[in-house]
N, C-alpha and C positions, 0 to 999 in steps of 0.2 A: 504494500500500500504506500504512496505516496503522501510526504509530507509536506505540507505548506510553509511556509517560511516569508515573514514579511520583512518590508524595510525595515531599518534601522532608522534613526532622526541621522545618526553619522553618516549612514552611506548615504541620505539624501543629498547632504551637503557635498559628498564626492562626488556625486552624479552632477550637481550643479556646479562644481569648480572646476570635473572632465569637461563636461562640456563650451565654458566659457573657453578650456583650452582651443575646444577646436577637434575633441576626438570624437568617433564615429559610436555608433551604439553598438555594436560589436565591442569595439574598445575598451568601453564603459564596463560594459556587462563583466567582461573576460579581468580588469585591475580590482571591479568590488567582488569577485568570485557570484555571479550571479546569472542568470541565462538573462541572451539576449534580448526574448519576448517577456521576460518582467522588466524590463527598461523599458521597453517599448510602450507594454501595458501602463507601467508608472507614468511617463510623457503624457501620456492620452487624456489618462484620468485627472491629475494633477495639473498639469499646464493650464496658466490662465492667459487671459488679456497680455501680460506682460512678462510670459513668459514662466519657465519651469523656477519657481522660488520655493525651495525645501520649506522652509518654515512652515509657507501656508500649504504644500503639499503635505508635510507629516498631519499637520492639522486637520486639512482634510478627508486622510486615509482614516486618522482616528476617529473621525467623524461619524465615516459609514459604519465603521466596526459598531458605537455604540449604538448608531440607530438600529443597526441590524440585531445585537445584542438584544436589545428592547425591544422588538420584533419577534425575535427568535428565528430571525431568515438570514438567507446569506449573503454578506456583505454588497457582494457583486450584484444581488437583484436590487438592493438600494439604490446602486450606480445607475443601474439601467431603469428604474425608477424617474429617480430624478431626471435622468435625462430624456425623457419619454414624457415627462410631466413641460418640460422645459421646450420642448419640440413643437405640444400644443399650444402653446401662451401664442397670443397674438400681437403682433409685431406693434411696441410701441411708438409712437411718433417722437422724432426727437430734431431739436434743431440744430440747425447746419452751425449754431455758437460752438455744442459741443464737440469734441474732437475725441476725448476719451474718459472714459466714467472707470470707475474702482470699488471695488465690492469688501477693500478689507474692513472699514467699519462695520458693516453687517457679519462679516465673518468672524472678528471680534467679538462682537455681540453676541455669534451662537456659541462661539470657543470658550468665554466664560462662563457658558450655562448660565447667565441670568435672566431672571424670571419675570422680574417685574417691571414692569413699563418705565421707561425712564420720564411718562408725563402725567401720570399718577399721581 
C-alpha cells in the first residue's frame, strides 16, 4: 500500500527559492527528494495571482486538510470543490482603475480562524 506524504512548510520554501533560480520541475522535484507530479500538483493548487509564495501555499494546503478533517472527506475533493464552486460565480464587473486585487486579507482572516465579525 502506498503512503502519502505531504509538504513540508521547509520544502515549500525550497520549491520557491529553486524556482526563482530558474530550475525546471524535474529539478525541483529530484534536490527536495520528491516526484515530479507532486511539484506539479503543488504549483497548480497553490499558485496564486502573484505567483507560487510558500507561506500562503503551506496555508492553504492546511487549509483543505482541516476543512476536509471537518468533513471527514478527502482533502482533494475540497480542492475540486472549491474550484467547481468558483467556476460557477458569475463574472464580476470590474473597472479598467483596477489593474490587480489580492486576496491575502481574507486569507488572513480565515488562517486565524476568527469568528466574529470584525463590525459587530
Amino acid at each position: 500500500m502506498r503512503t502519502y506524504k505531504q509538504l513540508t512548510h521547509e520544502q515549500r520554501y525550497q520549491i520557491s527559492a529553486l524556482m526563482k533560480m530558474g530550475h525546471q520541475q524535474t529539478q525541483i522535484a529530484n534536490c527536495i527528494g520528491v516526484g515530479k507530479s507532486m511539484i506539479s500538483r503543488e504549483l497548480s493548487r497553490n499558485r496564486g495571482q502573484r505567483g507560487y509564495r510558500p507561506k500562503q501555499a503551506h496555508g492553504l494546503a492546511m487549509s483543505r486538510c482541516r476543512i476536509a478533517r471537518h468533513f471527514g472527506i478527502h482533502h482533494c475533493t475540497v480542492s475540486l470543490w472549491v474550484q467547481a464552486s468558483a467556476a460557477s460565480l458569475p463574472e464580476v464587473p470590474v473597472s479598467k482603475e483596477v489593474k490587480t486585487a489580492e486576496m491575502d486579507e481574507l486569507f488572513t482572516f480565515i488562517g486565524n480562524k476568527k469568528t466574529g465579525s470584525p463590525y459587530s
